[in-house]
DSSP file (Angstrom, degrees, kcal/mol; ACC not computed):
  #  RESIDUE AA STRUCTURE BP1 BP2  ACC     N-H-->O    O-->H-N    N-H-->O    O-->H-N    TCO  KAPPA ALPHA  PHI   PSI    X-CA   Y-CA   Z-CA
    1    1 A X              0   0    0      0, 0.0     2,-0.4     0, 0.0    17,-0.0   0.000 360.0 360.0 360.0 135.1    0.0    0.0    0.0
    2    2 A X        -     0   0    0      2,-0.0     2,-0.3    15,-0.0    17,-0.1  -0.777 360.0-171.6-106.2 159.3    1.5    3.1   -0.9
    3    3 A X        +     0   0    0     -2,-0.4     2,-0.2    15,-0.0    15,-0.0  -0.938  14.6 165.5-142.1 152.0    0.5    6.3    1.6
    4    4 A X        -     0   0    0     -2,-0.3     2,-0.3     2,-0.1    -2,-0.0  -0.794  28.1-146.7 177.5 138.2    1.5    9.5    0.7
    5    5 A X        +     0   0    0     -2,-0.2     2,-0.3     2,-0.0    -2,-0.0  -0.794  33.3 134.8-133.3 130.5    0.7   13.3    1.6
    6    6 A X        -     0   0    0     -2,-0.3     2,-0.5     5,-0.1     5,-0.1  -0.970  54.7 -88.8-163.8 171.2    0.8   16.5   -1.0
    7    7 A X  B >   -A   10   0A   0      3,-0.7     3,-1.9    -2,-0.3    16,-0.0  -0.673  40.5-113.6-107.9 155.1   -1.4   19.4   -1.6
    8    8 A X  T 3  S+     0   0    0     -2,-0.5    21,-0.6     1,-0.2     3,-0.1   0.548 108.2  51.4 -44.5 -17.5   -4.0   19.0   -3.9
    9    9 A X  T 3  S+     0   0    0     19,-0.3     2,-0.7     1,-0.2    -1,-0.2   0.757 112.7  48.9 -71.2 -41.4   -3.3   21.2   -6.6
   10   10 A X  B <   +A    7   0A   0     -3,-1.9    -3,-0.7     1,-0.1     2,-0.3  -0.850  60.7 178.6-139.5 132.7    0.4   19.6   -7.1
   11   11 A X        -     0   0    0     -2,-0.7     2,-1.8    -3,-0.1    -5,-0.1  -0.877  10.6-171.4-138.9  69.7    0.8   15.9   -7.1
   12   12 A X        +     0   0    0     -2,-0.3     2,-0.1     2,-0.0    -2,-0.0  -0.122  50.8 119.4 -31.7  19.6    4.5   14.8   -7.7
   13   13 A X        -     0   0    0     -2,-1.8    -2,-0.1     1,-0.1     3,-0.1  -0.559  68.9 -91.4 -99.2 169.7    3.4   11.2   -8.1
   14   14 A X    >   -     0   0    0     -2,-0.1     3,-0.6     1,-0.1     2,-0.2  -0.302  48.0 -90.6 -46.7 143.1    3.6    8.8  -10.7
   15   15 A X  T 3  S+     0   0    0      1,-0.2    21,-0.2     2,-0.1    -1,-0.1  -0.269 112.3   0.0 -60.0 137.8    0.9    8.3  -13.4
   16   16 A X  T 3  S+     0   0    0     19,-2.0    -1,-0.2    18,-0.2    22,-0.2   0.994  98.1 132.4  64.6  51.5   -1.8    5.7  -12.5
   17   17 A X    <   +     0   0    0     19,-1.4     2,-0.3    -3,-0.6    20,-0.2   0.251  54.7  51.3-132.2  28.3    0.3    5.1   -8.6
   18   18 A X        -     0   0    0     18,-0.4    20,-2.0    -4,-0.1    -1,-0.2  -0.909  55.0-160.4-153.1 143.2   -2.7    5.3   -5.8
   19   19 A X  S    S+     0   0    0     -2,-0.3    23,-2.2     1,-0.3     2,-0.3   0.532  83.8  43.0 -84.1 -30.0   -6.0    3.3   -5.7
   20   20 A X  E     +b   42   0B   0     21,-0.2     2,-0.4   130,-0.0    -1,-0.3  -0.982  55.8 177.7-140.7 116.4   -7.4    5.9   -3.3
   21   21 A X  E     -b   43   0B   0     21,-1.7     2,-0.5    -2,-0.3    23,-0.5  -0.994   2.9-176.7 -89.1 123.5   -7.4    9.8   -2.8
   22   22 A X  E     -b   44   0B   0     -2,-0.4     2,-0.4    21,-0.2    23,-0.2  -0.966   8.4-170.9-138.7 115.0   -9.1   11.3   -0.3
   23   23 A X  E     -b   45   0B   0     21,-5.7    23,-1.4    -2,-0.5     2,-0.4  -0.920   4.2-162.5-110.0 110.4   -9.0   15.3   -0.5
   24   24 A X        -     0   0    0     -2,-0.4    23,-0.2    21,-0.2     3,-0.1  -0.698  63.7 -42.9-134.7 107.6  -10.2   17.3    2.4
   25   25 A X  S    S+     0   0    0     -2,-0.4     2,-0.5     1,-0.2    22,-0.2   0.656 102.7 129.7  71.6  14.0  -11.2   21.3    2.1
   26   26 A X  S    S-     0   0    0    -18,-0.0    -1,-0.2   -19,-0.0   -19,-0.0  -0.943  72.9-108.3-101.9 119.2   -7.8   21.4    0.1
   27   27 A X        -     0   0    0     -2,-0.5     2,-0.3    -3,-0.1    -3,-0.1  -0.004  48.3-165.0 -49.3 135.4   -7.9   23.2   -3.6
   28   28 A X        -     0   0    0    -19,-0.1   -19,-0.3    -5,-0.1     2,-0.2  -0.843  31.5-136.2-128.0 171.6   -7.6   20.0   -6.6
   29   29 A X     >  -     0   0    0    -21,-0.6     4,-2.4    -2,-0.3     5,-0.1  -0.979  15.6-157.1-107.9  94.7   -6.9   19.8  -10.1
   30   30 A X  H >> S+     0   0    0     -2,-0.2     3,-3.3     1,-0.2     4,-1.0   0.934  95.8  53.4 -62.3 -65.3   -9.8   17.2  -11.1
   31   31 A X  H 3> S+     0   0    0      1,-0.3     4,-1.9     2,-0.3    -1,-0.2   0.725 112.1  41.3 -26.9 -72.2   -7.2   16.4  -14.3
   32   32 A X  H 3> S+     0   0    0      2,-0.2     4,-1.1     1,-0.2    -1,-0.3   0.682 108.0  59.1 -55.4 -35.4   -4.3   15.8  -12.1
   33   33 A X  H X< S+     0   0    0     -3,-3.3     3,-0.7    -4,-2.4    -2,-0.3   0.987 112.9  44.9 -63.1 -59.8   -6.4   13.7   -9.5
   34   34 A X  H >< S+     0   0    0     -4,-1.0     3,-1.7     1,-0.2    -2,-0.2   0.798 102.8  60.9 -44.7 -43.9   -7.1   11.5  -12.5
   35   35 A X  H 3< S+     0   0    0     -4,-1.9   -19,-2.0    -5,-0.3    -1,-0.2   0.941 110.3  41.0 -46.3 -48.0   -3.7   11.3  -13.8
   36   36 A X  T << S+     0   0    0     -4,-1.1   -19,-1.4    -3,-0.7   -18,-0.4   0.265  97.4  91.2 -94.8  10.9   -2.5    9.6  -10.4
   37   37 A X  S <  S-     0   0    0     -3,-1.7   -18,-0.2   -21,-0.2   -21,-0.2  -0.792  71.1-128.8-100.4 148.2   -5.3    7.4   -9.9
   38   38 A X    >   -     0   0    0    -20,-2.0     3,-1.1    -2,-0.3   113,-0.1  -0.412  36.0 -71.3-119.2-150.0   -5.3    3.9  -11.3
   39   39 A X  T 3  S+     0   0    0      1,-0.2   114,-0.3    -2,-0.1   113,-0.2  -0.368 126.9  13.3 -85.0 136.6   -7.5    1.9  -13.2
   40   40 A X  T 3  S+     0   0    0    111,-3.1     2,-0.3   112,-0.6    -1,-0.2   0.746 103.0 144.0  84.5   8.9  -10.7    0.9  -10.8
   41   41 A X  E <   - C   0 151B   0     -3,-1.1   110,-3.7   110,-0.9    -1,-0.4  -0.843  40.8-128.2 -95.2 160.9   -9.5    3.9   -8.2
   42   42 A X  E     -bC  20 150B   0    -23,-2.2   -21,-1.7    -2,-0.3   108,-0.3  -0.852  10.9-154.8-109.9 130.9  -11.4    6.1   -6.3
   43   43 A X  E     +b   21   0B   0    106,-2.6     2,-0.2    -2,-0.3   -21,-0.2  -0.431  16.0 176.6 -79.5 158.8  -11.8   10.0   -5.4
   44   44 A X  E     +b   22   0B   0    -23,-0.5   -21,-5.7    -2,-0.1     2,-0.2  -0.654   8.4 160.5-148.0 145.5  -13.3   11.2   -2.2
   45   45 A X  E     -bD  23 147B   0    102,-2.0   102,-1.2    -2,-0.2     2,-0.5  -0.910  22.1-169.0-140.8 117.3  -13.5   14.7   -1.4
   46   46 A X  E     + D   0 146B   0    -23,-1.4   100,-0.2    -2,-0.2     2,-0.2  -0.999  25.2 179.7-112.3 122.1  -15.7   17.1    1.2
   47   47 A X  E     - D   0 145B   0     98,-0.7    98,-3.8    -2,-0.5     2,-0.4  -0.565  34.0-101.9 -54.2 149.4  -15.2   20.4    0.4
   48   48 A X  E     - D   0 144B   0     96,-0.2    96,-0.3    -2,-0.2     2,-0.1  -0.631  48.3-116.2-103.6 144.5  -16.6   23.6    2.0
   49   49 A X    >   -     0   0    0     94,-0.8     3,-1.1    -2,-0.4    17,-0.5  -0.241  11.8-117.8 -82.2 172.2  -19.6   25.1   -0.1
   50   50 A X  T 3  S+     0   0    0      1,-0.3    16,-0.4    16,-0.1     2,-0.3   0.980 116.9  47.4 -83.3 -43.8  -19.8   28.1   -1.7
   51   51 A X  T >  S+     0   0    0     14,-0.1     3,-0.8    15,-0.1    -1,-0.3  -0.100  80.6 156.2-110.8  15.4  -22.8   29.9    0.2
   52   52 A X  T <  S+     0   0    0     -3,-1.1    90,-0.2    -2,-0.3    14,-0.1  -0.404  80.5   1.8 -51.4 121.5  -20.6   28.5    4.2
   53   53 A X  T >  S+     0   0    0     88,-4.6     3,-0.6     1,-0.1    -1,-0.3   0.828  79.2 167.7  56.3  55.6  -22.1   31.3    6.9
   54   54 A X  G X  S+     0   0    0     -3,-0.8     3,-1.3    87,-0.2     4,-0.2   0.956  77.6  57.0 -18.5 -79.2  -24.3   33.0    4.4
   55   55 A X  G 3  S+     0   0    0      1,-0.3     3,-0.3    84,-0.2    -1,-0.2   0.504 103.0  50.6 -35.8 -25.7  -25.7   34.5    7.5
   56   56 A X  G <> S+     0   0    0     -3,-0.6     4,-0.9     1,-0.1    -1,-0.3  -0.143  85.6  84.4-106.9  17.7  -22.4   35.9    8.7
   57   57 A X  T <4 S+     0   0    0     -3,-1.3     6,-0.2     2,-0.2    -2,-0.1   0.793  87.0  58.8-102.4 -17.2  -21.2   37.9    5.3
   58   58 A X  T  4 S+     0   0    0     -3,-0.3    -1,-0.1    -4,-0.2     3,-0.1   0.746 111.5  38.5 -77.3  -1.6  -23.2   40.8    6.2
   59   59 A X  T  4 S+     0   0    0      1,-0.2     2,-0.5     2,-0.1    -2,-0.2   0.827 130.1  32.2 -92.1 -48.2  -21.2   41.2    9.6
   60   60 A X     <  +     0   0    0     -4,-0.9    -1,-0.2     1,-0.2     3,-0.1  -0.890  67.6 178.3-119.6 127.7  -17.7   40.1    7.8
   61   61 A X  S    S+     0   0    0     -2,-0.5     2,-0.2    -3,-0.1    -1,-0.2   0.685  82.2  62.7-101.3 -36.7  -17.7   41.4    4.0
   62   62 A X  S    S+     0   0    0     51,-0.1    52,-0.4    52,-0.1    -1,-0.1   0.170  75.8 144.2 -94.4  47.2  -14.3   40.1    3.6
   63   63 A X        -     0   0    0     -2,-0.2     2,-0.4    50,-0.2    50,-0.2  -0.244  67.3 -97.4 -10.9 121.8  -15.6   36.4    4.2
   64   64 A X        -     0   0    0     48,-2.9     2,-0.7    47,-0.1    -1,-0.1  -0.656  34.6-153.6 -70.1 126.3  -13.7   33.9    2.1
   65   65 A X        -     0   0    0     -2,-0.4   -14,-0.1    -3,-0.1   -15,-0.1  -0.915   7.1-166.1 -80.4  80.4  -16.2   33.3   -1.2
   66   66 A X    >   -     0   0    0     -2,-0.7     3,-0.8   -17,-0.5   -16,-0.1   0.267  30.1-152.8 -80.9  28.0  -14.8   29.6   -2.1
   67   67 A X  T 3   -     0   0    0      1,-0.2     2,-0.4   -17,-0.2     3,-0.3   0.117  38.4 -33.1  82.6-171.5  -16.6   30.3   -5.1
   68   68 A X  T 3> S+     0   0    0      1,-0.2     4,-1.1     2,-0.1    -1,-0.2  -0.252  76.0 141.6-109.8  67.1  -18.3   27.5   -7.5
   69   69 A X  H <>  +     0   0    0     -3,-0.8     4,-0.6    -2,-0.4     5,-0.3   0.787  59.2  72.8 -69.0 -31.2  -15.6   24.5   -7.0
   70   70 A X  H >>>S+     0   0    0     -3,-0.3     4,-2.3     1,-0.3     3,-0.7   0.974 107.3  21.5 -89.1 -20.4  -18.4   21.9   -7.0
   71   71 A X  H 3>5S+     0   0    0      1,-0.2     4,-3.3     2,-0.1    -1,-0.3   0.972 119.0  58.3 -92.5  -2.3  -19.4   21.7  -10.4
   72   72 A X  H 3<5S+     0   0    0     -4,-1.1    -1,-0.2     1,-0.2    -2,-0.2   0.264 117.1  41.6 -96.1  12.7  -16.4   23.0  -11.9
   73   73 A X  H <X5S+     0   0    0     -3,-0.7     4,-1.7    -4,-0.6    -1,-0.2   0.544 121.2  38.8 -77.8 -52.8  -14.9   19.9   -9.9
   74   74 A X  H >X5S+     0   0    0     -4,-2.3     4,-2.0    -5,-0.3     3,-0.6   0.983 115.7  52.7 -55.9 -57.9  -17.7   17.4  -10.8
   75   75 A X  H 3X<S+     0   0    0     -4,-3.3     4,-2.7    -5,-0.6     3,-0.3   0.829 111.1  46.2 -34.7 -67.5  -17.6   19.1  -14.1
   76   76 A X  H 3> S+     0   0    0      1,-0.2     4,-1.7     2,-0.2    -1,-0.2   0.792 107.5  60.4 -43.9 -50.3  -13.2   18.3  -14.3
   77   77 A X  H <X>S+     0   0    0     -4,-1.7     5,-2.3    -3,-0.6     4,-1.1   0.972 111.2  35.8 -56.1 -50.2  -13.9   14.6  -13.1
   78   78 A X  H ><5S+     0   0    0     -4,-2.0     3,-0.8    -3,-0.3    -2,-0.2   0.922 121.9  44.6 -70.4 -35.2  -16.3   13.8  -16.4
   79   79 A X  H 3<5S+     0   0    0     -4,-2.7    -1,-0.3    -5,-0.3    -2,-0.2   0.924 105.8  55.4 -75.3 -25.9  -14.4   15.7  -18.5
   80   80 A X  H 3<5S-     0   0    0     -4,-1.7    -2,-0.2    -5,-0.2    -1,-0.2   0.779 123.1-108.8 -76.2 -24.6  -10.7   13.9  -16.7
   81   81 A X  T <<5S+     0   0    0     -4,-1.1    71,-0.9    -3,-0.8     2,-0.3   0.676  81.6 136.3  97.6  18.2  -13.1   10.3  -18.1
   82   82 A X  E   < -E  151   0B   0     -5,-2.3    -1,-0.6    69,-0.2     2,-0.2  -0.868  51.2-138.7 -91.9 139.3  -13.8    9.6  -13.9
   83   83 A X  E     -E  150   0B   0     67,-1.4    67,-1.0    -2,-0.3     2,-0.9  -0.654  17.1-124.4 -74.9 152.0  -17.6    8.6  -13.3
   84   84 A X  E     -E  149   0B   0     -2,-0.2    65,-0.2     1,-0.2     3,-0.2  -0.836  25.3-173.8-125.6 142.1  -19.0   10.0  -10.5
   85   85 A X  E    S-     0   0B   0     63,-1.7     2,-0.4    -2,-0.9    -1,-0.2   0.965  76.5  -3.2 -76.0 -61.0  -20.6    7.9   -7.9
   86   86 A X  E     +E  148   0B   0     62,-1.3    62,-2.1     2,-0.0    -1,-0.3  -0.944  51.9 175.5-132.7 146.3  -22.0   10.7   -5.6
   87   87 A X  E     +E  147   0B   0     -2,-0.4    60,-0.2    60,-0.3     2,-0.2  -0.762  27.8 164.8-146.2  90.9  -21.8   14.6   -5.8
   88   88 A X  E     -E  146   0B   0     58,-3.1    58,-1.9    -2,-0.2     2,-0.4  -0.577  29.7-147.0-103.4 166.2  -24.0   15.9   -3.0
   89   89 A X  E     -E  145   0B   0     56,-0.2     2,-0.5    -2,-0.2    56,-0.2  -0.959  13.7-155.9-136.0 132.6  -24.2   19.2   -1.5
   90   90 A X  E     -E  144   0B   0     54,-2.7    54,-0.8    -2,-0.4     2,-0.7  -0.844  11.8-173.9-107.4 128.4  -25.1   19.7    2.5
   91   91 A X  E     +E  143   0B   0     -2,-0.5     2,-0.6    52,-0.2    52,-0.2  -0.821  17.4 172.6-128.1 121.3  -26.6   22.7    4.2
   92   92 A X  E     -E  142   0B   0     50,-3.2    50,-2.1    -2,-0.7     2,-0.3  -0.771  26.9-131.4-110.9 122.6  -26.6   22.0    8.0
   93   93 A X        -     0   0    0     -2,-0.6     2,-0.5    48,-0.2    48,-0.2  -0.596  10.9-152.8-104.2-177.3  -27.6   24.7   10.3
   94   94 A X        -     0   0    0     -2,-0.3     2,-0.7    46,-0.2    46,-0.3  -0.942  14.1-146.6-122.0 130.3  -25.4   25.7   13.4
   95   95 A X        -     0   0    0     -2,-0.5     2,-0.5    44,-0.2    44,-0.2  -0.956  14.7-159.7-101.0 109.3  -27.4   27.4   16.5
   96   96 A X  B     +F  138   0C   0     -2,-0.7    42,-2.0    42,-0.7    -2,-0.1  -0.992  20.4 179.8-106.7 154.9  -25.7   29.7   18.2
   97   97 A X        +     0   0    0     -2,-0.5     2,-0.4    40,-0.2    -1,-0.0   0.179  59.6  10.0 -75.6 -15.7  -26.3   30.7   21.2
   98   98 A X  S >> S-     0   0    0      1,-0.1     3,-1.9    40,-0.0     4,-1.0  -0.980  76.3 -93.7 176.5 145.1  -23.9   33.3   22.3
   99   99 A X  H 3> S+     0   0    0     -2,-0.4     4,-1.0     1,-0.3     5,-0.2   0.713 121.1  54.3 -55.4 -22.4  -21.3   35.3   21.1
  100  100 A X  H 3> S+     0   0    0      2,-0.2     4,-0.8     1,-0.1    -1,-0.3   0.786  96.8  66.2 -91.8  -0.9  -18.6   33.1   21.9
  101  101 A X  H <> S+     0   0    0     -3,-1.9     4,-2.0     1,-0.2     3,-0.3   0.991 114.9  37.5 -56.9 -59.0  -20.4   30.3   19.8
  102  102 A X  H  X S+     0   0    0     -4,-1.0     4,-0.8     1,-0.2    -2,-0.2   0.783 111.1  49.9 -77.8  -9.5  -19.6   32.8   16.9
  103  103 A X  H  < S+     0   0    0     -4,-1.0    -1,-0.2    -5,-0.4    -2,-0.1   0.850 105.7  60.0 -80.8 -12.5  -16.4   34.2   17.7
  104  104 A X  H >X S+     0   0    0     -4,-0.8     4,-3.7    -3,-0.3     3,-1.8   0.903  94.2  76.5 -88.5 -42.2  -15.2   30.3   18.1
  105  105 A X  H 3< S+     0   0    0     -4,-2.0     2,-0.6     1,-0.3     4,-0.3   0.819 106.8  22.5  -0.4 -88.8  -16.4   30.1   14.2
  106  106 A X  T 3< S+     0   0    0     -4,-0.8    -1,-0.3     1,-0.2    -2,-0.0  -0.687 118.7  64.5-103.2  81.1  -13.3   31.9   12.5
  107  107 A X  T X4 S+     0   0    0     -3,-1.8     3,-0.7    -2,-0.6    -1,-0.2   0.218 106.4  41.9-100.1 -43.9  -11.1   31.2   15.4
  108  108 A X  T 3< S+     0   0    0     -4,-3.7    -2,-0.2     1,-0.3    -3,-0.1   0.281 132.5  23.2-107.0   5.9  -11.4   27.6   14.7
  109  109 A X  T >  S+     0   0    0     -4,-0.3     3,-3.2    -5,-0.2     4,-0.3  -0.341  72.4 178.1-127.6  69.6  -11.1   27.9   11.0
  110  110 A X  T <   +     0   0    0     -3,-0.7     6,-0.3     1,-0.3     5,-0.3   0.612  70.0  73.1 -72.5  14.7   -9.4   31.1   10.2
  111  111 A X  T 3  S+     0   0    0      1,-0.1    -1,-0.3     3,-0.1     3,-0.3   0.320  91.6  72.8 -87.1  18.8   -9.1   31.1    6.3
  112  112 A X  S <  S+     0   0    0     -3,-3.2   -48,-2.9     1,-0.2     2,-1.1   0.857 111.1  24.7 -54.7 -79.2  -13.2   31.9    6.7
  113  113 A X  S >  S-     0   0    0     -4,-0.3     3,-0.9   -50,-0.2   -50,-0.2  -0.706  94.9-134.1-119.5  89.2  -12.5   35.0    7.7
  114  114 A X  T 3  S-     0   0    0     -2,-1.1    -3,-0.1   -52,-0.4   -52,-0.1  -0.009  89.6  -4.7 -27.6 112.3   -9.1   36.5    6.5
  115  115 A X  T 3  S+     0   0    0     -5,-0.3    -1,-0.2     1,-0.2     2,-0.2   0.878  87.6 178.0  63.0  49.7   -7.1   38.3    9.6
  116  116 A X    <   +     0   0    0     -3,-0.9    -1,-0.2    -6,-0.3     2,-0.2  -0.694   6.1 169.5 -73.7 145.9  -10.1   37.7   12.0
  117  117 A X     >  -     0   0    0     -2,-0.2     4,-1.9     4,-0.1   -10,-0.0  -0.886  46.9-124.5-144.0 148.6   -9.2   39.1   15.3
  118  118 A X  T  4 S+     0   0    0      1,-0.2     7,-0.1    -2,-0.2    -2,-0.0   0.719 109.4  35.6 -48.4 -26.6  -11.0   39.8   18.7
  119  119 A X  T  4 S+     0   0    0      3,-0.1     3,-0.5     1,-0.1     4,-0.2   0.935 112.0  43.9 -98.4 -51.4   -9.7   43.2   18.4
  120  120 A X  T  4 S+     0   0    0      1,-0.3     2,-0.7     2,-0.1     3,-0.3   0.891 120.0  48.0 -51.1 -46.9   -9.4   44.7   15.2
  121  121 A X  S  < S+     0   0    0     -4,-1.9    -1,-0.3     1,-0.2    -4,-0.1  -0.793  77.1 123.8-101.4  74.3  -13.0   43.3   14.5
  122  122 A X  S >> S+     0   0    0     -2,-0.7     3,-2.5    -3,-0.5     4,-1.7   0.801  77.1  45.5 168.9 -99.9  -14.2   44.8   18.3
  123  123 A X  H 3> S+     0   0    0      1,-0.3     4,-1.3    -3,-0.3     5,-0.5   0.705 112.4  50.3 -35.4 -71.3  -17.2   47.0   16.4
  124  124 A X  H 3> S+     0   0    0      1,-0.3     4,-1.1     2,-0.2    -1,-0.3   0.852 106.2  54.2 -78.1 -22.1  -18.3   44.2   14.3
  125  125 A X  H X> S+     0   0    0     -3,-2.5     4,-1.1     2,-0.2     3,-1.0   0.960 109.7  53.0 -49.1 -63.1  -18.5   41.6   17.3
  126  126 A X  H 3X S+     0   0    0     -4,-1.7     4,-2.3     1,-0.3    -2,-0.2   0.816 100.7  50.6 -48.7 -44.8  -20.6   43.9   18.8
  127  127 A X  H 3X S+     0   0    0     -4,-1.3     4,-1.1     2,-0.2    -1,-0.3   0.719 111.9  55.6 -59.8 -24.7  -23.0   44.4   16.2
  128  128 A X  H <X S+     0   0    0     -4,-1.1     4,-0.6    -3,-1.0    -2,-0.2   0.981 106.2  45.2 -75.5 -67.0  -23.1   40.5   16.3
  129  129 A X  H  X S+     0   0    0     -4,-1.1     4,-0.9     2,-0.2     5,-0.4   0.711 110.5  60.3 -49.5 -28.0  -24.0   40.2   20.1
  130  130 A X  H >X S+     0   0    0     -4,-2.3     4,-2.1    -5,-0.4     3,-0.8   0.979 115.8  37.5 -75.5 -52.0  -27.0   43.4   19.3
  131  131 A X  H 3X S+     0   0    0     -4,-1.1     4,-0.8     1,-0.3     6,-0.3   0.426 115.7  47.4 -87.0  16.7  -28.5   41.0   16.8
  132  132 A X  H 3X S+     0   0    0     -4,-0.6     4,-0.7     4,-0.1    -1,-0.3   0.625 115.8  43.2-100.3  -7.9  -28.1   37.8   18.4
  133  133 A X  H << S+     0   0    0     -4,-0.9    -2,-0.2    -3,-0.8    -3,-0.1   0.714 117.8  55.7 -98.8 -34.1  -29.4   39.1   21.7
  134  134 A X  H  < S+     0   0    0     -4,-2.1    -3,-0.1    -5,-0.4    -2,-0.1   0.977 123.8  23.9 -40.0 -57.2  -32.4   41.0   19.0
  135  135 A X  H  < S-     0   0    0     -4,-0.8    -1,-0.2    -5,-0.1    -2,-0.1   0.683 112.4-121.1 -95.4 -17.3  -33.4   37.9   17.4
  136  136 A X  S  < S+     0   0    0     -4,-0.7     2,-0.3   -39,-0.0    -3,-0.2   0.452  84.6  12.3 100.2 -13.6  -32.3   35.6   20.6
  137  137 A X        -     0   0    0     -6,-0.3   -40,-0.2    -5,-0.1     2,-0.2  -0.756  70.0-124.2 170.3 152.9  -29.7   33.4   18.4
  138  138 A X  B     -F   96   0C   0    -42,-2.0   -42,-0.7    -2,-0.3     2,-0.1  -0.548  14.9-155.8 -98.1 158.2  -27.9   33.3   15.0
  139  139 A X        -     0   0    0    -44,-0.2     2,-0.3    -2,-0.2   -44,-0.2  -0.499  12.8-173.3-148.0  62.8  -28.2   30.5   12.8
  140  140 A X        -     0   0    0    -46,-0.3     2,-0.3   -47,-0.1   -46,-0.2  -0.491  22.0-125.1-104.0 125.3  -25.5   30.4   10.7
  141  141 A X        -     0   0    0     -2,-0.3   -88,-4.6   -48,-0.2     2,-0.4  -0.460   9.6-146.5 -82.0 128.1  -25.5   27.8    7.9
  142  142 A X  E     - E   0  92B   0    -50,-2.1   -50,-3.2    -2,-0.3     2,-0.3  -0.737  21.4-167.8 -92.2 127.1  -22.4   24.9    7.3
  143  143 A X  E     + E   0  91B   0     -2,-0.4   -94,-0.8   -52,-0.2     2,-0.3  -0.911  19.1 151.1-133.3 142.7  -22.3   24.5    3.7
  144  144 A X  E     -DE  48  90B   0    -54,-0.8   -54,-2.7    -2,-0.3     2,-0.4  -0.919  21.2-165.6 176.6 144.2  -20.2   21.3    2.5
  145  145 A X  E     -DE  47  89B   0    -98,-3.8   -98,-0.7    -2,-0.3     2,-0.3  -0.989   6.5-150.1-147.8 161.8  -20.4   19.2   -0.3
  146  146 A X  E     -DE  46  88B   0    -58,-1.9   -58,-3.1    -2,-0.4     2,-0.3  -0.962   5.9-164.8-146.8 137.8  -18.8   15.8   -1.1
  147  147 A X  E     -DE  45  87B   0   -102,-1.2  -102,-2.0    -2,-0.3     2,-0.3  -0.782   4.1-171.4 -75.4 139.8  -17.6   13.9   -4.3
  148  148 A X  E     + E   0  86B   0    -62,-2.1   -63,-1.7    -2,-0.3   -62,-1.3  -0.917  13.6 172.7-145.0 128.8  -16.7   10.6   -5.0
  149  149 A X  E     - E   0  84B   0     -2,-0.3  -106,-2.6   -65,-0.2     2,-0.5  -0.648  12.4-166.0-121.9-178.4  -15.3    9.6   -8.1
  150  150 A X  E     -CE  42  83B   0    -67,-1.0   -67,-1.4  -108,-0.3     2,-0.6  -0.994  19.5-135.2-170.1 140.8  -13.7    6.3   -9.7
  151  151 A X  E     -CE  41  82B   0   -110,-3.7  -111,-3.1    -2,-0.5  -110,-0.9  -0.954  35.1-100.7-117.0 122.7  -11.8    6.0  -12.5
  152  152 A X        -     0   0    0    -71,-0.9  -112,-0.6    -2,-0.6  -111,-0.3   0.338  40.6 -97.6 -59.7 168.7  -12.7    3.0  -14.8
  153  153 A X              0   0    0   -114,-0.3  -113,-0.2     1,-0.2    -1,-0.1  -0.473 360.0 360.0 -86.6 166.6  -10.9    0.0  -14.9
  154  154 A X              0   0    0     -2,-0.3    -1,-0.2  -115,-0.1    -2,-0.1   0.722 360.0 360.0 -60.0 360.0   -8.3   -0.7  -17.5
């Protein structure tokens, strides 16, 4: 079994050398995924969705936009000559309760929200804590999607 670690855009492997790729929240090259799979392997990927804390972009405008990677991924697979078994998209919401429910948000991922800090961003917490205590809670929506692809056999 070969194991082996890169990031998803560049993939220093041999053609046709892993059975399995498993990509998570890392930028791919569907073409390149293909390249290094071999015949009768398999993709999986969960990716963050385009439309992640919807609720939270009028508080943060510079919110990372990861844009519309899943079909222009799905899209990359058919064209790369991978079938795809499943290409779902999930939108889960998140209840919080209290301001440190959101502030723990982009703490605990901070490419969401580019150079979040407790301080610099002061004013806009607060205007987060006037409308969560307004409405009583925030609901800010986890958007995710997942692929799985396979590349025929020889």
């Amino acid at each position: 079994m070969n194991l082996a670690q890169s990031s998803g855009l560049h993939l220093p492997f041999h053609d046709a050398y892993f059975d399995l790729v498993l990509n998570r929240h890392d930028e791919l090259d569907p073409a390149n995924v293909a390249r290094i799979l071999s015949p009768g392997g398999s993709f999986l990927t969960q990716q963050v969705g385009h439309d992640n804390w919807q609720e939270l972009r009028a508080f943060f405008p510079r919110q990372t936009d990861f844009g519309p990677k899943f079909d222009r991924y799905r899209e990359g697979f058919l064209a790369a000559g991978l079938t795809i078994e499943r290409a779902e998209n999930h939108d889960t919401p998140v209840a919080c309760r209290s301001l440190g429910d959101l502030v723990y948000l982009p703490t605990a991922t901070p490419w969401t929200v580019p150079g979040f800090d407790l301080e610099g961003d002061l004013d806009t917490l607060l205007a987060l804590e006037q409308a969560l205590y307004k409405n009583n809670h925030i609901v800010p929506t986890n958007s995710r999607y997942v692929i799985e692809a396979h590349k025929p056999p020889g």
